[in-house]
C-alpha positions, 0 to 999 in steps of 0.5 A: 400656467393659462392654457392655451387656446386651441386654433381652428384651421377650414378643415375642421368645419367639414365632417370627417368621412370614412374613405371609400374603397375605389373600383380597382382596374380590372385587367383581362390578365389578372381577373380570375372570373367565376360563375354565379354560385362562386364569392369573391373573396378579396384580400386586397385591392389587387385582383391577383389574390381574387380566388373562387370557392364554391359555396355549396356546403353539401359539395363532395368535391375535393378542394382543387375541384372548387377551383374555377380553371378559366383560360380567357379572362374578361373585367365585364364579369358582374359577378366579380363585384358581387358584395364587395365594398367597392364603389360604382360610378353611374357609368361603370355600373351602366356598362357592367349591366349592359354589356353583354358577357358569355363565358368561354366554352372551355369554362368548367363550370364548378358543380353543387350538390349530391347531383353534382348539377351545374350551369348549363353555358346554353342558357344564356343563349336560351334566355338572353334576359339573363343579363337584362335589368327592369325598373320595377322592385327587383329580386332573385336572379337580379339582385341576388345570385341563383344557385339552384340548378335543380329548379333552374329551367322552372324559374328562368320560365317563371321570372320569363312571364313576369309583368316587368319583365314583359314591359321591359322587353316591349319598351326595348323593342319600341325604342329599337324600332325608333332609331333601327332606320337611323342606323341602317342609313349610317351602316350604308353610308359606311359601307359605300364609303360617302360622307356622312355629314354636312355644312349644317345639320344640326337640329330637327330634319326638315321634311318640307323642304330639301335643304343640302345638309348632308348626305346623312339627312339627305338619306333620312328624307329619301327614306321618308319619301320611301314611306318609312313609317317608322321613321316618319313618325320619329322624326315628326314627334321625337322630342329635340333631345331624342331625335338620335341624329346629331353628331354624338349619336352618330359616333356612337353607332359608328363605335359600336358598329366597329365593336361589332366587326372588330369583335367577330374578327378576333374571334376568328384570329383567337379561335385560330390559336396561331396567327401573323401580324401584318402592318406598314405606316402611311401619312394621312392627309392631316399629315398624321403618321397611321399606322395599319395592322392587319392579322393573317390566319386560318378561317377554320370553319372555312379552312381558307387564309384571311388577312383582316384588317384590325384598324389604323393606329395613329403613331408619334414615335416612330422608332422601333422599340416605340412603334414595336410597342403601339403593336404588341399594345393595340393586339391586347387592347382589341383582345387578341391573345399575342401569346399565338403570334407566329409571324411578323410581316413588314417591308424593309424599312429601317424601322420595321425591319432593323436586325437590332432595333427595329419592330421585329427585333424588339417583337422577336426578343419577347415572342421568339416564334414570330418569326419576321418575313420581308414581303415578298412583294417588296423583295421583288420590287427591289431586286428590280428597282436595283438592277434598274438603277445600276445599269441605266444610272447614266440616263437622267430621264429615265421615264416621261410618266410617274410610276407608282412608286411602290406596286410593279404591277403598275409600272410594267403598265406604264413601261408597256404603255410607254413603248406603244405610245413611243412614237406619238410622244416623240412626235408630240414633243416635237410639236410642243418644241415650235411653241412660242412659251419658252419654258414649254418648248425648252422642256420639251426640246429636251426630252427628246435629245433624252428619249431618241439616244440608241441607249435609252431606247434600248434600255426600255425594250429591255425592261419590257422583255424581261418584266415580262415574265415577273409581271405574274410573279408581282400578281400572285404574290398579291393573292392572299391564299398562298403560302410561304412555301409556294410564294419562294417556289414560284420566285425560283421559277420565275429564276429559271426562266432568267436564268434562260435568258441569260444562257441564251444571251446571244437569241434573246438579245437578238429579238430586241435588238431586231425590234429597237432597230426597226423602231430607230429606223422609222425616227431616223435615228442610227444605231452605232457603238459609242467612242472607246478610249484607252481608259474608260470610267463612265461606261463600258468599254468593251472592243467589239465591231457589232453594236447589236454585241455592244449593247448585249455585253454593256446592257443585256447581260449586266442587267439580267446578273444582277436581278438574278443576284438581287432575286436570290438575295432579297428571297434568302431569308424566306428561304431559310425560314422554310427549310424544315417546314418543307419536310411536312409537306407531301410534295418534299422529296426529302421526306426521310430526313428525321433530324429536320422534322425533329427541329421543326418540332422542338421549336414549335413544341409548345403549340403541340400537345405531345412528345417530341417522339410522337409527333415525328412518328405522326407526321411519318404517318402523315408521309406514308397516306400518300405513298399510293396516290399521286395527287399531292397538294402542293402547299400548306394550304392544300395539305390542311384540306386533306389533314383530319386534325383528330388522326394528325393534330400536331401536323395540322398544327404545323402545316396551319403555322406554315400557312400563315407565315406572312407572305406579304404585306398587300392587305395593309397597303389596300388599306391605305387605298380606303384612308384615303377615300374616307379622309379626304380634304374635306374630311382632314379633321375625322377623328380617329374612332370615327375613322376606324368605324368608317374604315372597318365598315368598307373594309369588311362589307362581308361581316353581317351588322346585327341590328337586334345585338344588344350594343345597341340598346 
């Protein structure tokens, strides 16, 4: 039988290779990291079978102590990669070798030898080079791991005086120095929030003639004028693919400043171990749905509350379960440990707040001790909208200026101000109703028929009284040093001083009455009580002789119970959630109630490091400090400065948790106030990175920019 000749299809004319192993994803939850004396040893792909073993043969220590007990995982762990058969890219092994990696100081770092000598975590402040590379042939420290802690100090030196490593670090602070003028301009322009670019600036800077190419070059020349040697000479002789001015380079610095914010700001939230999350959505002027997180906690080195913003979050799925999972996402892409999350502060969109399907539902069925927390700032902008709606829904010109739609402060003002300008408006709109524009004088003609009714007027002097006393209320609940606790404590003040006025109707009424009447008299209008009929539906009907008590029973008494109601009501849940922290605080006259003390720490247990037992003991501890003095602090936050956390760590740990419940939402809206000055219209198309490199430079002008770190080299 012929044999049959073999047929050649393209693939046999390429040489077969061997598959390489890829780099496998590195996530911070799975990576167990080592120090430099550990291997590796790898059975699969999957870095959850990473495991450390010790590699001293003359260690003495038992198997479980070979283990390296890392709390906080990071990917940038050169060592993990350390002769394994993984293939690097040029850029993954530029970053591994640049980014600069420090482990936790709560790493126990294994020990070698009869000595049991080990990495000292102070040298790598000592000897920052300890992560740098050179161009020359490389050895010990570099290319090979350094295990000998006995000659550690006498080697670090040694590998200090070396010639590459002498000409490295001259040709890094050369380079610096190059581009340091650069970087200021940009930090200050972020930092002023002014636009950065112009119409044309793209290429060389021209020193000779001062061309409008943005504020950037504009800044350049300013300091070249300055006689910025530096940055004369750079800018004279950089070659035109190293002048570090273009847009890319820009964004760049920009990104890295942003890292270096962001960095030190989830530092503080994670070295706090318990923290808020604040957030709200708003719609840039590209129409682009943001979304603003910001973090609530406890400065522990300066024993304040902070409420730092994190960054803008850009959102398509603006439903619960999917803006729910953008947050818990962006918190772990940033680095923060969700597993301290304690507190959720939204306002009361459907969204945000849904019993079932909104943001905190979602939250709250993965963390249960996030507990979520309508701003109280919003409750109390509803309980008065609300009440103004119910009783003055008759009028349909209620107001002749727009009134911001979400702060009260704002509209008291404008309420305020309408009520002493109350005569030139009326008089003003009398002067435009004689013009020859019909569609002015017809306006106008029927804004004062509107304004000049007995009803409205009175309506205005109402809102003005009572306002009044919640203006104070809308002021502090904006503070961000405050607490839960003193936020319901002040609303039940402001409560009692209504609840005064409603029990003193008849007096209060009287002072309104007597000035809306003098008002009504120099406008010529008369004051008298509207028809009344057997049945009634549009308005109150009540059968009295005097107008001032018409007015009183049909629009005093109705409006001040319901913003009681409304004030109880929209404070009810900040209420209940309080309810046994009370019982922590010194000022509490129920200090003796075990059983609520003995709830509040099994729910918050796992942040404890004791016995349900002897936590209650501590905190009656804690009560009897302050049976002899009477100066009590008064809240969560005064309590904290008088706590000593060595002698009363678990209520510190309750009284830190109560303070950083969310009060409200303030810093995430004072964040909006900043997109839109650095998104403009002439700035529609920022991108997101260089948006949130912006914004966290104006936002956090307190955080010092390092020049000398190493993200920038």
């Amino acid at each position: 039988m012929e044999k049959r000749k073999q047929t050649n299809n393209i693939l046999g004319y390429f040489k077969k290779l061997k598959p390489t192993p890829e780099l496998p994803e590195l996530s911070e939850s799975k990576v167990v990291d080592y120090v430099s004396d550990c291997n590796v040893e790898s059975t699969t792909n999957n870095p959850d079978n990473v495991k450390s073993k010790v590699n001293d043969p003359d260690s003495v220590e038992s198997p479980s102590d070979n283990l390296v007990n890392v709390p906080d995982i990071n990917p940038m762990d050169i060592g993990l990669l350390i002769h394994q058969a993984v293939k690097i890219n040029s850029n993954k092994r530029a970053e591994l070798l640049m980014t600069i990696w420090k482990p936790d100081s709560t790493l126990k770092f294994p020990q070698s030898g009869n000595r049991n000598l080990k990495f000292q975590l102070s040298w790598l402040t000592r000897w920052s080079w300890l992560r740098e590379r050179g161009k020359q042939k490389l050895g010990k420290l570099i290319l090979e791991h350094f295990s000998n802690w006995k000659k550690a100090i006498e080697e670090f030196n040694k590998h200090e005086n070396t010639n590459y490593h002498k000409i490295l670090k001259m040709e890094i602070q050369h380079d610096r120095k190059k581009i340091q003028p650069i970087i200021k301009t940009i930090i200050l322009r972020g930092r002023q929030g002014i636009a950065l670019r112009g119409h044309r600036d793209s290429g060389l800077i021209d020193l000779q003639h001062n061309t409008n190419d943005g504020n950037f070059r504009a800044l350049l020349r300013f300091r070249v004028e300055a006689d910025d040697k530096e940055l004369t000479d750079h800018l004279q002789n950089a070659p035109r693919n190293a002048s570090y001015l273009s847009a890319d380079v820009q964004n760049e610095i920009i990104d890295v400043c942003f890292d270096i914010i962001l960095k030190q700001v989830v530092n503080r939230v994670n070295g706090a171990r318990c923290f808020t999350v604040l957030a709200d959505e708003t719609t840039d002027i590209a129409g682009i749905e943001q979304f603003s997180l910001c973090a609530r906690y406890l400065d522990t080195t300066k024993m304040i509350m902070r409420e730092d913003f994190l960054k803008f979050v850009p959102v398509s799925n603006v439903t619960g379960k999917g803006l729910a999972t953008t947050l818990l996402t962006t918190l772990e892409e940033i680095g923060i440990n969700v597993k301290y999350l304690r507190g959720q502060g939204y306002d009361g969109a459907a969204s945000m707040s849904g019993q079932f399907n909104g943001v905190q539902a979602h939250i709250t069925k993965h963390y249960l001790l996030a507990h979520y927390i309508h701003c109280s700032f919003h409750s109390l902008n509803l309980a008065i909208s609300d009440s103004i709606v119910r009783v003055c829904s008759s009028s349909t010109h209620n107001h002749l200026k727009l009134l911001c739609p979400t702060r009260w402060v704002d509209r008291h003002d404008s309420i305020i101000i309408f009520l002493e300008l109350f005569d030139a408006i009326v008089d003003s709109l009398s002067e435009i109703c004689t013009w020859l524009d019909k569609d002015a004088s017809s306006g106008a003609y029927q804004l004062p028929c509107a304004i000049r009714q007995p009803e409205f007027i009175l309506a205005t002097f109402i809102l003005g009284h009572v306002l009044s006393s919640s203006l104070p209320l809308s002021k502090f609940l904006q503070t961000k040093n405050i607490d839960l606790v003193e936020a319901v404590q002040t609303t039940d003040n402001v409560v009692n001083i209504i609840k005064q006025l409603r029990l003193n109707d008849e007096s209060e009424f009287k002072i309104i009455f007597n000035k809306v009447k003098s008002k009504c008299d120099s406008l010529n209008i008369e004051i008298s009580i509207p028809r009344t009929a057997n049945k009634q539906k549009n308005r109150c009907n009540v059968q009295v002789d005097l107008p001032e008590d018409y007015y009183r029973i049909s629009l005093f008494i109705p409006f001040i119970d319901h913003f009681l109601n409304q004030l109880n009501d929209q404070f009810l849940n900040h209420r209940s959630i309080i309810e046994n922290f009370n019982y922590i605080l010194p000022s509490s006259n129920s200090i003796h109630n075990e059983e609520k003390i003995k709830q509040l720490v099994e729910m918050y247990q796992g942040d404890l490091d004791c016995s349900v037992l002897a936590a209650v003991s501590e905190i009656k501890i804690w009560h009897q400090k302050f049976t002899a003095t009477k100066d009590l602090p008064k809240n969560a936050i005064d309590a904290l400065q008088k706590c000593n956390v060595s002698i009363f760590p678990s209520t510190f740990k309750l009284l830190q948790i109560l303070a950083t419940l969310p009060v409200t939402t303030a810093s995430s809206e004072r964040s909006f106030s900043t997109l839109k000055r650095l998104k403009t219209y002439l700035r529609n198309t920022t991108c997101e990175n260089r948006l949130n490199g912006l914004a966290m430079m104006n936002i956090h002008s307190d955080i010092v920019i390092d020049l000398k770190q190493e993200d920038y080299a």
